[in-house]
PANU-547465 format. One record per atom (N, C-alpha, C): residue number from 1; residue in one letter; x, y, z. Coordinates in steps of 0.02 Angstrom, whole numbers, padded with zeros to 5 digits, always signed. Each point is the difference from the previous one (the first is absolute). Last residue first. Layout:
<pts>
- NUM	A	X	Y	Z
...
</pts>
This chain:
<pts>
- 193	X	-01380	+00420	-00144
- 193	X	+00044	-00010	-00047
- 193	X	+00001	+00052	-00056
- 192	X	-00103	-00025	+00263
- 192	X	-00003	+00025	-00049
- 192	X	+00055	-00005	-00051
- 191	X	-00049	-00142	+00244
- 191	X	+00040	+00040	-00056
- 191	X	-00034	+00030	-00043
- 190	X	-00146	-00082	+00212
- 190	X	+00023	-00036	-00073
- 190	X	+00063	+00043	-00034
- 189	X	-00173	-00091	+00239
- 189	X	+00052	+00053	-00030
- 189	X	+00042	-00037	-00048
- 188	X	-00143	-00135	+00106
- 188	X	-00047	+00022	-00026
- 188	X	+00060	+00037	-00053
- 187	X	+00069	-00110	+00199
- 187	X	-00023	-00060	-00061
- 187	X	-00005	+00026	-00044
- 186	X	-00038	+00113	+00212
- 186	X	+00112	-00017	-00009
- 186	X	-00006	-00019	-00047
- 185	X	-00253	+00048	+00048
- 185	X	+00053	+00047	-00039
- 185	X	+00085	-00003	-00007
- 184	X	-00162	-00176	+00102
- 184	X	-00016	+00024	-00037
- 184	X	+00045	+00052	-00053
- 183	X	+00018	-00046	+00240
- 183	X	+00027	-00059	-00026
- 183	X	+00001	+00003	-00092
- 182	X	-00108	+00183	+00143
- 182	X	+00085	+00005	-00008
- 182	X	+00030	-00056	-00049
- 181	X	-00250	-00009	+00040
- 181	X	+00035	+00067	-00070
- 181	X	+00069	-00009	+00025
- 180	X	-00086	-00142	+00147
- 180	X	-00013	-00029	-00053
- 180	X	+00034	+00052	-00060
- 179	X	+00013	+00036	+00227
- 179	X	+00043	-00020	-00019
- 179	X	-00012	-00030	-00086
- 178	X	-00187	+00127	+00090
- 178	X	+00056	+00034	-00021
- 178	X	+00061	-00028	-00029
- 177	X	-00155	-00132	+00064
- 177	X	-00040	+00037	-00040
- 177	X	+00079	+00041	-00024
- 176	X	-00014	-00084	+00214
- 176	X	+00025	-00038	-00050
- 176	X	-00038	+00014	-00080
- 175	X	-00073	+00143	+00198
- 175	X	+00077	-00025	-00009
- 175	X	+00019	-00056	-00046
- 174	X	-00209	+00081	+00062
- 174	X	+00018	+00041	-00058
- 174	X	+00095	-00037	+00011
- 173	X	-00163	-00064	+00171
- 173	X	-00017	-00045	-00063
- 173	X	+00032	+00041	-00075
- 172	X	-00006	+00104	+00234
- 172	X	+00058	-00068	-00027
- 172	X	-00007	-00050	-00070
- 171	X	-00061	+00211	+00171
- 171	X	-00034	-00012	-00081
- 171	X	+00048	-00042	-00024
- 170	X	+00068	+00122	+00212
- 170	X	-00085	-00023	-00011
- 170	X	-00032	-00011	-00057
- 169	X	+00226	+00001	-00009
- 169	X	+00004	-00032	+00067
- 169	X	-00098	-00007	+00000
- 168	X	+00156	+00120	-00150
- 168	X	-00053	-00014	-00011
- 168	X	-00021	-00042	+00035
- 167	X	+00209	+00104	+00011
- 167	X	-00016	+00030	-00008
- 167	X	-00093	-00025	-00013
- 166	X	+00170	-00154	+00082
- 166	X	-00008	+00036	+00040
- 166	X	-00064	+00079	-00007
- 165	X	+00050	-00195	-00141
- 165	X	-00008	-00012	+00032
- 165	X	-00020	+00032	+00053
- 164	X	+00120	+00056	-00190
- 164	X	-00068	+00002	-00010
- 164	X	-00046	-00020	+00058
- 163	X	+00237	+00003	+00005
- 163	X	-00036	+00103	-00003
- 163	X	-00082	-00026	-00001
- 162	X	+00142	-00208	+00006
- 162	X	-00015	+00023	+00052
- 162	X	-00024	+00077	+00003
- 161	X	+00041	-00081	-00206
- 161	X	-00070	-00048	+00027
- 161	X	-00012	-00004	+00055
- 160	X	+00188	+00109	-00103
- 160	X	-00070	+00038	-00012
- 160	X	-00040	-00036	+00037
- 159	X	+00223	-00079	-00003
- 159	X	-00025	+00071	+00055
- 159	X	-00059	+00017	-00018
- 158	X	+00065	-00191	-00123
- 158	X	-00006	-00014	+00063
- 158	X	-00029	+00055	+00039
- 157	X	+00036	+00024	-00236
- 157	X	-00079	-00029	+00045
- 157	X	+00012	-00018	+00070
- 156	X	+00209	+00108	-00105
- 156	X	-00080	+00050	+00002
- 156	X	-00076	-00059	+00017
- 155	X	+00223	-00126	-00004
- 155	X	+00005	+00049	+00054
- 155	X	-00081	+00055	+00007
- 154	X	+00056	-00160	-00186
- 154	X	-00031	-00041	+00058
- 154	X	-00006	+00060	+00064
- 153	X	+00082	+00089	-00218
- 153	X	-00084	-00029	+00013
- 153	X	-00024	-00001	+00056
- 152	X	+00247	+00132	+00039
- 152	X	-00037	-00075	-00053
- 152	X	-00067	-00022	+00001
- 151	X	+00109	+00247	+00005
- 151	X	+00015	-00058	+00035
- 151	X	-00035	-00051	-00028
- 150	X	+00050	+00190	-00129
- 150	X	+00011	+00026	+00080
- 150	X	-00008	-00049	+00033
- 149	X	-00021	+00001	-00252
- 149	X	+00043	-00055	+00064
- 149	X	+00005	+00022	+00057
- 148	X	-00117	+00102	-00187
- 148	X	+00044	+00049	+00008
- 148	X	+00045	-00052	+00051
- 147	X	-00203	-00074	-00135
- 147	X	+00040	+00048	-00036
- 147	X	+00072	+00023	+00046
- 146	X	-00159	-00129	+00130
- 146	X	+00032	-00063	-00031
- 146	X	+00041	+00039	-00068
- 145	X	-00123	+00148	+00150
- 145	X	+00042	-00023	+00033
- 145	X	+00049	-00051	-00045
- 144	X	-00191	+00106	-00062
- 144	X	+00076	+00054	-00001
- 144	X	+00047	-00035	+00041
- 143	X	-00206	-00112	-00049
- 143	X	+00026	+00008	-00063
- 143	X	+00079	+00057	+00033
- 142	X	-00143	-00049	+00162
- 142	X	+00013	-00066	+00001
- 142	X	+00055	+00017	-00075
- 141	X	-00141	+00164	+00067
- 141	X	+00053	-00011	+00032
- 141	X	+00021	-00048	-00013
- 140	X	-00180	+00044	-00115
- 140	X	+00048	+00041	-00016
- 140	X	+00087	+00016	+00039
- 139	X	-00208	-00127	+00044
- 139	X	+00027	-00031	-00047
- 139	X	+00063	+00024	-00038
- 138	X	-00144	+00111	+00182
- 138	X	+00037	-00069	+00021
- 138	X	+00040	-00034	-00063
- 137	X	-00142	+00201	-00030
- 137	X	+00065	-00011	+00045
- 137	X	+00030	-00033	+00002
- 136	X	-00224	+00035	-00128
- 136	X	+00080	+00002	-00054
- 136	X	+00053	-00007	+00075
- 135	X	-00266	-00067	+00014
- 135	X	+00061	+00028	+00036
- 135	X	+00074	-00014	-00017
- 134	X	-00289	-00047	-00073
- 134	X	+00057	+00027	-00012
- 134	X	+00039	+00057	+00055
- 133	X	-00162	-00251	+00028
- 133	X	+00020	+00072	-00019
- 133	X	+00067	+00040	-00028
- 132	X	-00038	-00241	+00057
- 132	X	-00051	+00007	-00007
- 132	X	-00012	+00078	-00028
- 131	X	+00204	-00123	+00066
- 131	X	-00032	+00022	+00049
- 131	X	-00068	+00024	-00027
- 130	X	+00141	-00134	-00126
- 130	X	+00031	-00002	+00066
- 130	X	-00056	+00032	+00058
- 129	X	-00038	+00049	-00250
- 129	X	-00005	-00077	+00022
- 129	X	+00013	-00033	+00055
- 128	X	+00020	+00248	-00048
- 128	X	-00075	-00041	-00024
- 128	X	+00008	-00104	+00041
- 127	X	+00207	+00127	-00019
- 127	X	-00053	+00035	+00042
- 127	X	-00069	-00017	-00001
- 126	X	+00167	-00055	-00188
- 126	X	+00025	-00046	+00068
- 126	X	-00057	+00037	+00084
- 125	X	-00035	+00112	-00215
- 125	X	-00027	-00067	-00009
- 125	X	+00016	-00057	+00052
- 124	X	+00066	+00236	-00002
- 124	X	-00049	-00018	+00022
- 124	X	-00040	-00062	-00022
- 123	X	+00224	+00067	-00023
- 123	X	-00022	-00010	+00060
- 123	X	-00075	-00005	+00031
- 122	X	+00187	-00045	-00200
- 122	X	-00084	+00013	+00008
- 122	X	-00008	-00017	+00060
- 121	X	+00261	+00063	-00093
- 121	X	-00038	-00050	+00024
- 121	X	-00085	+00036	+00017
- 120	X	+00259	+00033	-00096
- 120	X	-00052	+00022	-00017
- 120	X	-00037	-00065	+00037
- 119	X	+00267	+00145	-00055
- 119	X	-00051	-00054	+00014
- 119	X	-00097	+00009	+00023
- 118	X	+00287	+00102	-00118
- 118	X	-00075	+00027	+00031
- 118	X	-00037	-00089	+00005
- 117	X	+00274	+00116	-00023
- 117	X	-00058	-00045	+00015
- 117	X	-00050	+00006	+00009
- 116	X	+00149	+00209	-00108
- 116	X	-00002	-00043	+00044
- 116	X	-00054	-00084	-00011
- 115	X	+00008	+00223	-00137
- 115	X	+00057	-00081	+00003
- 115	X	+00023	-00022	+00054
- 114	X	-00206	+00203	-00073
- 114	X	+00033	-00034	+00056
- 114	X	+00050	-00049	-00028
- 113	X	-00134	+00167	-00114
- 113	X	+00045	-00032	-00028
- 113	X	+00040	-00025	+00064
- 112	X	-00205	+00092	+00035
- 112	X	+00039	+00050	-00022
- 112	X	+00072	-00036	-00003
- 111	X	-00225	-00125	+00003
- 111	X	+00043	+00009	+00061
- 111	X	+00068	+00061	-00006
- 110	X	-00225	-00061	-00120
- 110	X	-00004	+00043	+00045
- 110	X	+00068	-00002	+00043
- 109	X	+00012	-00134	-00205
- 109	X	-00028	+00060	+00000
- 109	X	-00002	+00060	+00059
- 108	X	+00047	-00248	+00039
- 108	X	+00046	+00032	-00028
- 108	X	-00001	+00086	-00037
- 107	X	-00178	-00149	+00080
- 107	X	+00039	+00016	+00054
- 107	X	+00063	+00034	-00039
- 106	X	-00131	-00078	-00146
- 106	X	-00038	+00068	+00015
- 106	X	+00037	+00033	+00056
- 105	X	+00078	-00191	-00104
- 105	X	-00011	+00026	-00042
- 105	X	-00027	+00062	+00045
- 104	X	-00011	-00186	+00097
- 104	X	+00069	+00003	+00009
- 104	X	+00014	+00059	-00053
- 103	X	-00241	-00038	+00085
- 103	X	+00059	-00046	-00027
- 103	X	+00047	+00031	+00000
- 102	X	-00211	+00012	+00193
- 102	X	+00023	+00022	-00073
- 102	X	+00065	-00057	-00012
- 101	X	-00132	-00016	+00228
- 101	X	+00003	-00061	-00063
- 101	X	+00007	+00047	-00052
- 100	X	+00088	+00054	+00262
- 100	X	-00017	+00018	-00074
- 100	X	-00023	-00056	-00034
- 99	X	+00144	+00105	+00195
- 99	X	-00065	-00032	+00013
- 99	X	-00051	+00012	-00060
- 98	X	+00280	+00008	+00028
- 98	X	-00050	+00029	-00002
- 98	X	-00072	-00033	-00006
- 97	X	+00278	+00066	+00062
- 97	X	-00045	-00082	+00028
- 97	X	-00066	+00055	-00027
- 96	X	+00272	+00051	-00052
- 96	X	-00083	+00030	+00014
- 96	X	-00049	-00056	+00012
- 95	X	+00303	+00029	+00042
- 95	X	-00032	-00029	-00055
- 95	X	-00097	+00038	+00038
- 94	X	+00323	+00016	-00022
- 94	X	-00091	-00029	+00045
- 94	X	-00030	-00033	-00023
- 93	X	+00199	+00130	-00117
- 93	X	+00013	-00087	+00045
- 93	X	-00053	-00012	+00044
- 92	X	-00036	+00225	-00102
- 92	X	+00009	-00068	-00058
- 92	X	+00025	-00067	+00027
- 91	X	-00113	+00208	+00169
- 91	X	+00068	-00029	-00036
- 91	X	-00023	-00044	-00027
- 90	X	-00148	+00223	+00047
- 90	X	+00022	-00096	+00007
- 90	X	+00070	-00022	-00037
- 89	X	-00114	+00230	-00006
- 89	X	+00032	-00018	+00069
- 89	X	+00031	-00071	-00003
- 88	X	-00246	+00038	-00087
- 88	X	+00049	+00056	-00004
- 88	X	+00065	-00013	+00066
- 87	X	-00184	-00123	-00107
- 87	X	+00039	-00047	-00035
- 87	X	+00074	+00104	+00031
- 86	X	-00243	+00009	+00016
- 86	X	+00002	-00054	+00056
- 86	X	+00073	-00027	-00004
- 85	X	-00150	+00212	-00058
- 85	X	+00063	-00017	-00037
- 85	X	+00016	-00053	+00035
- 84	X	-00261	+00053	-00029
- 84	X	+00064	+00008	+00032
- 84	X	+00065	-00025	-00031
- 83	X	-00211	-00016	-00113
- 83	X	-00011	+00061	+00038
- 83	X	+00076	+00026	+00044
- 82	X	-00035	-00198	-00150
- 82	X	-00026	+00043	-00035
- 82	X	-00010	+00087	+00040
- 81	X	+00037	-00230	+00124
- 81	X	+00030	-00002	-00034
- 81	X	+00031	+00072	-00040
- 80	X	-00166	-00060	+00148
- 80	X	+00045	+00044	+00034
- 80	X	+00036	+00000	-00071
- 79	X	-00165	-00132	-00002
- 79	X	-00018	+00042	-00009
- 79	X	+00040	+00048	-00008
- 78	X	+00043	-00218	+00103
- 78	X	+00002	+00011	-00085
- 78	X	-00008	+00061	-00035
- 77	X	+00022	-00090	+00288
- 77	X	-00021	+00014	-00043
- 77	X	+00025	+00029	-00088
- 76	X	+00148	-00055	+00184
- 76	X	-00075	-00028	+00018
- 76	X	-00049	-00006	-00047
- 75	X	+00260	+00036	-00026
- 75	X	-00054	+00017	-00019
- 75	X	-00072	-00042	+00024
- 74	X	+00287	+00022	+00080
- 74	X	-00050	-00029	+00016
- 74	X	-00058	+00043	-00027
- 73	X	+00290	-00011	-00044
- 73	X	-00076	+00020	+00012
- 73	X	-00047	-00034	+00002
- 72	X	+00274	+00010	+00061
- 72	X	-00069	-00045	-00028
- 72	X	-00065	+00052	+00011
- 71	X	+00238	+00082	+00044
- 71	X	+00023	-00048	-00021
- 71	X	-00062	-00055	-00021
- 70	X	+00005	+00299	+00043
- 70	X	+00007	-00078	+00021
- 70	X	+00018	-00060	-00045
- 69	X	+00030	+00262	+00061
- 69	X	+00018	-00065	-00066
- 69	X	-00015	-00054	+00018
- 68	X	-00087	+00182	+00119
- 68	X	+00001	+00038	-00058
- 68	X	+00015	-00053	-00061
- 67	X	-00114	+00003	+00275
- 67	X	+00054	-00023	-00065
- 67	X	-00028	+00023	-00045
- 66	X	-00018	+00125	+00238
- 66	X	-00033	-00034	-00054
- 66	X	+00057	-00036	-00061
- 65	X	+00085	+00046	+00252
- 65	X	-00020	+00011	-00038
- 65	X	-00050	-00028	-00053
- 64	X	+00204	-00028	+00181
- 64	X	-00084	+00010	+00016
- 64	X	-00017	+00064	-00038
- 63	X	+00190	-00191	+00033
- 63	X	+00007	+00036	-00026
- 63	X	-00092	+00018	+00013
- 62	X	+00156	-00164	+00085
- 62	X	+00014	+00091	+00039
- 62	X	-00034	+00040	-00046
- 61	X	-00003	-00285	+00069
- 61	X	-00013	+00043	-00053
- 61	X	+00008	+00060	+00024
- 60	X	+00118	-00234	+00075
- 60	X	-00039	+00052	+00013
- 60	X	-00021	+00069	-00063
- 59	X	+00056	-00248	-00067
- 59	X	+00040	+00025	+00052
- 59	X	-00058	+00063	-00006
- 58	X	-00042	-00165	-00129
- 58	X	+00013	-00045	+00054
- 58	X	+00032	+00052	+00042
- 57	X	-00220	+00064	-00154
- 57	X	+00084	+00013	+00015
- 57	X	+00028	-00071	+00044
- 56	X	-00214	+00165	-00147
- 56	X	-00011	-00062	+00063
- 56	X	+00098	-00011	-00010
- 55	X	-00233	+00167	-00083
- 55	X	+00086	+00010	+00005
- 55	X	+00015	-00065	+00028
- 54	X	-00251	+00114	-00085
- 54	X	+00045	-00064	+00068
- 54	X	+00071	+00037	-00054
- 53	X	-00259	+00129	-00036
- 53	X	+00088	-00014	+00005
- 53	X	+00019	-00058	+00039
- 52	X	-00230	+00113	-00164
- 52	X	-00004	-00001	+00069
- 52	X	+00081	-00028	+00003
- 51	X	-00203	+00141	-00124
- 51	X	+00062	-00011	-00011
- 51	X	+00009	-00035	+00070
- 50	X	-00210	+00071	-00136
- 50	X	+00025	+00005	+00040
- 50	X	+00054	-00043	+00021
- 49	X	-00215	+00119	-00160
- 49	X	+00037	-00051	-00012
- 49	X	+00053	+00022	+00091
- 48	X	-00294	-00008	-00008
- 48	X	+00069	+00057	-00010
- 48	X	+00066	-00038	-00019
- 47	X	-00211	-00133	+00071
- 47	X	+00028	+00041	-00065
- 47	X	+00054	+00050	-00018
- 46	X	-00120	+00019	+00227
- 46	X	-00012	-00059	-00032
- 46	X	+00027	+00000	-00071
- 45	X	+00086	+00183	+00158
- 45	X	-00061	-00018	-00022
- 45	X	+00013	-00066	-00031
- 44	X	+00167	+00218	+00114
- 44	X	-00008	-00079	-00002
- 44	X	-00084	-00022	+00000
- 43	X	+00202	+00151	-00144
- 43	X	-00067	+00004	+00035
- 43	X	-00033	-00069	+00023
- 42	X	+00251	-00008	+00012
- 42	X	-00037	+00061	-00034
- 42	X	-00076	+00014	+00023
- 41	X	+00212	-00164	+00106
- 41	X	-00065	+00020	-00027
- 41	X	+00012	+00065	-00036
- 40	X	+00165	-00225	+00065
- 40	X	-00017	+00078	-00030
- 40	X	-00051	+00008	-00008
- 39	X	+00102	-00213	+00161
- 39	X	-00042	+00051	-00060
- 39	X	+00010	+00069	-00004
- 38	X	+00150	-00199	+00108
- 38	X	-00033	+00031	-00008
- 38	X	-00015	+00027	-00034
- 37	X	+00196	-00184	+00118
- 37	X	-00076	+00007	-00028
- 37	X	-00043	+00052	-00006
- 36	X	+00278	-00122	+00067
- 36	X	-00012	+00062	+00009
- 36	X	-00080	-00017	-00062
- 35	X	+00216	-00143	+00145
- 35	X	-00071	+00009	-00047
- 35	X	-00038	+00068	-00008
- 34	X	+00190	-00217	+00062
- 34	X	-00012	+00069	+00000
- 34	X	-00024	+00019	-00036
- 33	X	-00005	-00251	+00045
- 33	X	+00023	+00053	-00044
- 33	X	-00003	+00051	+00051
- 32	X	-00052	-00240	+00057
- 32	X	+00053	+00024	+00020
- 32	X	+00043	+00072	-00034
- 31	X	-00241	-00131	-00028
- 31	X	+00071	-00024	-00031
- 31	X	+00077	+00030	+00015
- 30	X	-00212	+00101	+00076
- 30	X	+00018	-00076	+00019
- 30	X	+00039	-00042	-00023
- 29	X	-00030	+00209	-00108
- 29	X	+00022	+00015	+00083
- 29	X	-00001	-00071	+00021
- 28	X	-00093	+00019	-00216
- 28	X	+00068	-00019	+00002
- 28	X	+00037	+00017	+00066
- 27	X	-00248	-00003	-00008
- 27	X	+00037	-00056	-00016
- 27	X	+00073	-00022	-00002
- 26	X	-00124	+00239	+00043
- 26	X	-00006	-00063	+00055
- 26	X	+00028	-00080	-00019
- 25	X	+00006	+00148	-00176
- 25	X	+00053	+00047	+00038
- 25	X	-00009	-00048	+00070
- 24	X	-00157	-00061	-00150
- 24	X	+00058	-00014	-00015
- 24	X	+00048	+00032	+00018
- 23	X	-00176	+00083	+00066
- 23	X	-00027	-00113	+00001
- 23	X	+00073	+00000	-00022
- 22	X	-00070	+00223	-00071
- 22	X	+00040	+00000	+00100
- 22	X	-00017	-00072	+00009
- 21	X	-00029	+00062	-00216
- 21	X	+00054	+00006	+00016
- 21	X	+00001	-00010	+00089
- 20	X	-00213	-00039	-00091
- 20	X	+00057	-00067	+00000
- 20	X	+00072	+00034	-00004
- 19	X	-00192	+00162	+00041
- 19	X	+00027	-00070	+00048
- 19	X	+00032	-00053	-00021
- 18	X	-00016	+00185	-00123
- 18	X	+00027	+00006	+00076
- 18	X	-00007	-00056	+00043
- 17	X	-00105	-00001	-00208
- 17	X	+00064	-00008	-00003
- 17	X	+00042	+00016	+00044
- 16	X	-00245	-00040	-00046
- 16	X	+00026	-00032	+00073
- 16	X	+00089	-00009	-00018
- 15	X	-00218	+00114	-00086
- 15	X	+00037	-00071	-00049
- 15	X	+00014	-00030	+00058
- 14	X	-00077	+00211	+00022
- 14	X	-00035	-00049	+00009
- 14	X	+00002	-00065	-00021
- 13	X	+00116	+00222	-00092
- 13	X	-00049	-00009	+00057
- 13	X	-00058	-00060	+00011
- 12	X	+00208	-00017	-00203
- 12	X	-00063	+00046	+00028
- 12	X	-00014	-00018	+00065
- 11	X	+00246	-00055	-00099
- 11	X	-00062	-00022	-00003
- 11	X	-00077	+00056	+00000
- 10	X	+00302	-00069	-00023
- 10	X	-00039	+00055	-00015
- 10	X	-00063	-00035	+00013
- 9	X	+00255	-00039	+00133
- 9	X	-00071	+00016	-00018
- 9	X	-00056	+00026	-00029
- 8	X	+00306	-00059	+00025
- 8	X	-00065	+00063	-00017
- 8	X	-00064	-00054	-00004
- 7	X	+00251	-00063	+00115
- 7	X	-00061	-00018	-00048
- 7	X	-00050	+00063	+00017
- 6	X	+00280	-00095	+00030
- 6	X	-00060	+00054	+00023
- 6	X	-00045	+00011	-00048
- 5	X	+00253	-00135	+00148
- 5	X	-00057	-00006	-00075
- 5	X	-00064	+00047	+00007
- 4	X	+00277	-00042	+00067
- 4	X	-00079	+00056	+00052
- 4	X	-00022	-00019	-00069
- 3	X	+00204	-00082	+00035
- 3	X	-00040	-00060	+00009
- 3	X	-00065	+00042	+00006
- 2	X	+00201	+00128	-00011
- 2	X	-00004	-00033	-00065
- 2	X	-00049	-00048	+00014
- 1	X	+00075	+00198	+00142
- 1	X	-00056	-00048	+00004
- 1	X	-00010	-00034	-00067
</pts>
């Protein structure tokens, strides 16, 4: 499976990092992937930190398990940084999408001498402004997607804006809000130099 790409989730309870791994395990299935989406719990409470998986493939996936190497990490949260080994496992040809306004100085500190790619986008400033509240998800998908090419921009707003459609069907006025943080965060995500 040289085409099996596989992304770690780190966030807290209630971020909604399970749910944008399984949005984007539902996204790249419409894109004609093989797909494989799910969480690791521990203790499951609000806050608690919590891990969540996609794998995504053009050919069938056999392998059913937790990842150990993945090929992109996903930091929901900043906090995790300092507490979890988030950078464990990762291959140096990947890369870390992190939801951060620190500098490139401190990221480099907590990251236990990662050389890989790390990137960096304020999800909650693209969250605030898109949707009025804070919801690190959405923005955070939009950033792992345009980091890792699993498919093209145009492809993730198309399928989302029908997930959103369908999934918020009685609260429609939140749907373009959202497309707004997606449209928002493809723009937003930044390299770290």
């Amino acid at each position: 499976m040289s085409n099996l790409i596989e992304i770690r989730w780190h966030g807290r309870g209630g971020q909604g990092a399970k749910t944008a791994s399984l949005l984007l395990a539902d996204a790249a299935f419409n894109t004609g992937k093989f797909i494989q989406g799910f969480p690791e719990y521990g203790p499951e409470r609000m806050g608690a930190p919590i891990t969540a998986y996609n794998r995504i493939s053009d050919t069938p996936i056999t392998i059913h398990s937790n990842i150990y190497e993945p090929d992109y990490v996903v930091v929901v949260d900043d906090t995790l940084l300092e507490s979890v080994n988030v950078t464990a496992g990762l291959k140096e040809e990947g890369a870390i999408v992190i939801n951060t306004t620190k500098d490139a100085d401190y990221l480099k500190s907590v990251l236990k001498g990662y050389k890989g790619s790390v990137y960096t986008i304020d999800a909650r400033k693209v969250s605030i402004e898109a949707l009025g509240k804070y919801f690190p998800n959405t923005p955070m998908l939009a950033a792992i997607v345009k980091v890792s090419g699993i498919m093209s921009d145009e492809a993730l707003l198309a399928d989302m804006e029908g997930s959103f459609k369908h999934k918020f069907a009685k609260k429609p006025e939140v749907i373009e809000p959202n497309m707004k943080a997606l449209r928002m965060a493809l723009n937003e995500v930044k390299k770290v130099q």
